[in-house]
C-alpha positions in Angstrom: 0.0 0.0 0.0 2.8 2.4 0.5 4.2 1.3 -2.4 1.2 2.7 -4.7 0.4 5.6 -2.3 4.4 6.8 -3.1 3.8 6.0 -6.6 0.6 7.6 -6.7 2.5 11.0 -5.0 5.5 10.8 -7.2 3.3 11.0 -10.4 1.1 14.0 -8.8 4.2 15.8 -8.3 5.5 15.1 -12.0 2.0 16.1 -13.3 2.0 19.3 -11.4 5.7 19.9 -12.3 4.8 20.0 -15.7 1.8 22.1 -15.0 3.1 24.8 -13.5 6.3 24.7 -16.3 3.1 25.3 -19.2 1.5 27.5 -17.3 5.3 29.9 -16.8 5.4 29.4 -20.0 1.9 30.4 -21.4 1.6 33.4 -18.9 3.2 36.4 -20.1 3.0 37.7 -16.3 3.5 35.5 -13.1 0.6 35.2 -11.1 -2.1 35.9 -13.1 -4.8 33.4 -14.1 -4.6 31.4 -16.7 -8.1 31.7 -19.0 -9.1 28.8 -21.2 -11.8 30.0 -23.6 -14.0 26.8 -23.1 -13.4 23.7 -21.3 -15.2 20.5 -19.8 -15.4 20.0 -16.0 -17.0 17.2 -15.0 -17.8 15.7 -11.3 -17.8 12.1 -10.4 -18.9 11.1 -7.3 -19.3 7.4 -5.8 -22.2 5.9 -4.0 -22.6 4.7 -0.7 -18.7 6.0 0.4 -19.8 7.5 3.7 -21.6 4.3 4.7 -18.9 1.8 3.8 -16.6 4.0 5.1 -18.9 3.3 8.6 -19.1 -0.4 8.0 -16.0 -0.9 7.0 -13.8 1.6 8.6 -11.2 4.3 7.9 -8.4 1.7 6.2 -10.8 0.0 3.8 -12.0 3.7 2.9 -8.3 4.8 2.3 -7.7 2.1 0.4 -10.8 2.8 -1.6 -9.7 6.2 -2.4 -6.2 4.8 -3.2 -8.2 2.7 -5.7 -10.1 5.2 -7.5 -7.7 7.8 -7.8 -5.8 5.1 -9.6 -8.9 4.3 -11.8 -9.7 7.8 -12.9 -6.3 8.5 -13.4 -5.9 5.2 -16.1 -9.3 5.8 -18.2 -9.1 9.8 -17.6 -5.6 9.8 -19.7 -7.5 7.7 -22.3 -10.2 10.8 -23.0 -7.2 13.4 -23.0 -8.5 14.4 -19.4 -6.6 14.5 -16.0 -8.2 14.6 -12.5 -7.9 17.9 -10.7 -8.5 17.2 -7.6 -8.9 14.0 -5.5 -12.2 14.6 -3.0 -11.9 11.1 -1.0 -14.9 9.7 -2.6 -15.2 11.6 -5.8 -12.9 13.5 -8.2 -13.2 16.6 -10.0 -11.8 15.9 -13.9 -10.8 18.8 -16.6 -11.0 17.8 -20.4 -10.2 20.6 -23.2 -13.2 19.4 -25.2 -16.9 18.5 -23.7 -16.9 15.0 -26.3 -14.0 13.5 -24.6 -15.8 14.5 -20.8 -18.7 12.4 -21.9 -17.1 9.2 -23.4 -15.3 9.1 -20.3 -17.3 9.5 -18.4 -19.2 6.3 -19.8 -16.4 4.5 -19.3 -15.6 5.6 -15.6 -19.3 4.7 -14.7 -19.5 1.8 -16.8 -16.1 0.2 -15.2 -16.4 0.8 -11.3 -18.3 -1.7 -10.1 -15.1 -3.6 -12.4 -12.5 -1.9 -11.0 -13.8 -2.3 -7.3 -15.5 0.5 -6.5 -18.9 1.5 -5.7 -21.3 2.7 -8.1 -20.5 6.2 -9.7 -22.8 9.2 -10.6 -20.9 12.0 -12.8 -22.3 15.6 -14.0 -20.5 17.0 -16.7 -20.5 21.0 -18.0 -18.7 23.3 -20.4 -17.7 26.5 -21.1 -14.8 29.4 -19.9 -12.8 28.6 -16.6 -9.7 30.2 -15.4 -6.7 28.3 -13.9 -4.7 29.2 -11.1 -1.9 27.3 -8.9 -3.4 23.7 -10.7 -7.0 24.7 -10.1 -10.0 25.4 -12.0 -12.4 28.2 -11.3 -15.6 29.8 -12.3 -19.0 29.1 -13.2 -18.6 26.1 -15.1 -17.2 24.3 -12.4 -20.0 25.1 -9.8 -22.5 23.6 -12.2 -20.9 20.3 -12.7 -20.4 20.0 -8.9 -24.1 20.6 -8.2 -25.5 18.3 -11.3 -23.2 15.7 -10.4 -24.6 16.3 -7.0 -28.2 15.7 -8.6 -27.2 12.5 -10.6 -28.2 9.6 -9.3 -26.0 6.1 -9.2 -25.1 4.9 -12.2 -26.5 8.3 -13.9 -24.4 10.9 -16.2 -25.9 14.4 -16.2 -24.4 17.1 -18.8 -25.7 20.4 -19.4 -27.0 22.1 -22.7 -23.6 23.6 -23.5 -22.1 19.9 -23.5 -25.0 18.3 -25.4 -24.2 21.2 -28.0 -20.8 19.5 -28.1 -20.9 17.8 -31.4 -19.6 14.1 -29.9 -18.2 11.4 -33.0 -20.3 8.9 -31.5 -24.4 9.6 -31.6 -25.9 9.9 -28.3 -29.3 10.0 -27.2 -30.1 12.3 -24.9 -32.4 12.0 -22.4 -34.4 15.4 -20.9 -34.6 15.9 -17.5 -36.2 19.4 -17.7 -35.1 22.0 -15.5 -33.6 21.3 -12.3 -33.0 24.1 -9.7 -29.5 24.1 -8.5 -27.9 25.3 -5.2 -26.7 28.1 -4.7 -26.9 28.6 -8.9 -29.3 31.0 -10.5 
């Protein structure tokens, strides 16, 4: 286990290495945020965490996070995403274009129960964020959190701006009509 937590640190620090020496690079001034004109954030969250975590205890839920960090980090990299941040039992995922947020996000819900894990719900949304210090800010983000907090198990939500996405594979859609957010107007 402290083999694959190292490894798992050692390729978190390579990744934000070579974050930070794009983002020196791309900013003509040092610490101002980086703006991407349109990008996909998505939110995946696992079901039932808190109460395995009770049944269980605190090991089997570390190892559990160990375990899908690993996951999302292996079929992320296939989609030409990368997680963001690691939220114990859900993960916060940037992708540079909305089509690769939603075939991954297939895949991520379609493998956990495969991989280990408990079943996932994701929300995914596009448009402008800004970067700073390996982060992702803005409106777009706050509306993936709070759809992915709507989804239910096994259910990908995306917003109008990602279904607008043209994607290389048809989808069907499914409407869910409006839904009134937290703290979102």
């Amino acid at each position: 286990v402290l083999w694959l937590l190292h490894r798992h640190s050692e390729h978190n620090q390579t990744e934000y290495i070579i974050e930070h020496v794009e983002m020196a690079v791309d900013e003509s001034s040092a610490g101002e945020p980086r703006s991407h004109k349109f990008s996909a954030i998505a939110f995946m969250d696992l079901t039932g965490y808190t109460q395995l975590t009770e049944e269980r205890g605190d090991v089997a839920a570390a190892d559990l996070a160990l375990r899908l960090a690993e996951f999302v980090q292996e079929v992320a990299g296939r989609y030409n995403g990368r997680p963001v941040k690691l939220l114990g039992d859900g993960v916060m995922l940037h992708f540079a274009a909305p089509p690769d947020a939603v075939m991954c996000a297939f895949e991520l819900v379609d493998r956990t129960l495969e991989a280990g894990l408990p079943p996932a719900h994701i929300g995914v949304n596009a448009g402008p964020v800004i970067v700073r210090d390996d982060d992702y800010f803005r409106r777009t983000v706050n509306i993936a959190s709070r759809i992915a907090d709507y989804a239910r198990s096994h259910e990908i939500l995306v917003t109008q701006d990602v279904k607008a996405a043209r994607l290389s594979e048809p989808i069907q859609y499914g409407e869910i009509g409006p839904v009134a957010l937290q703290g979102v107007r």
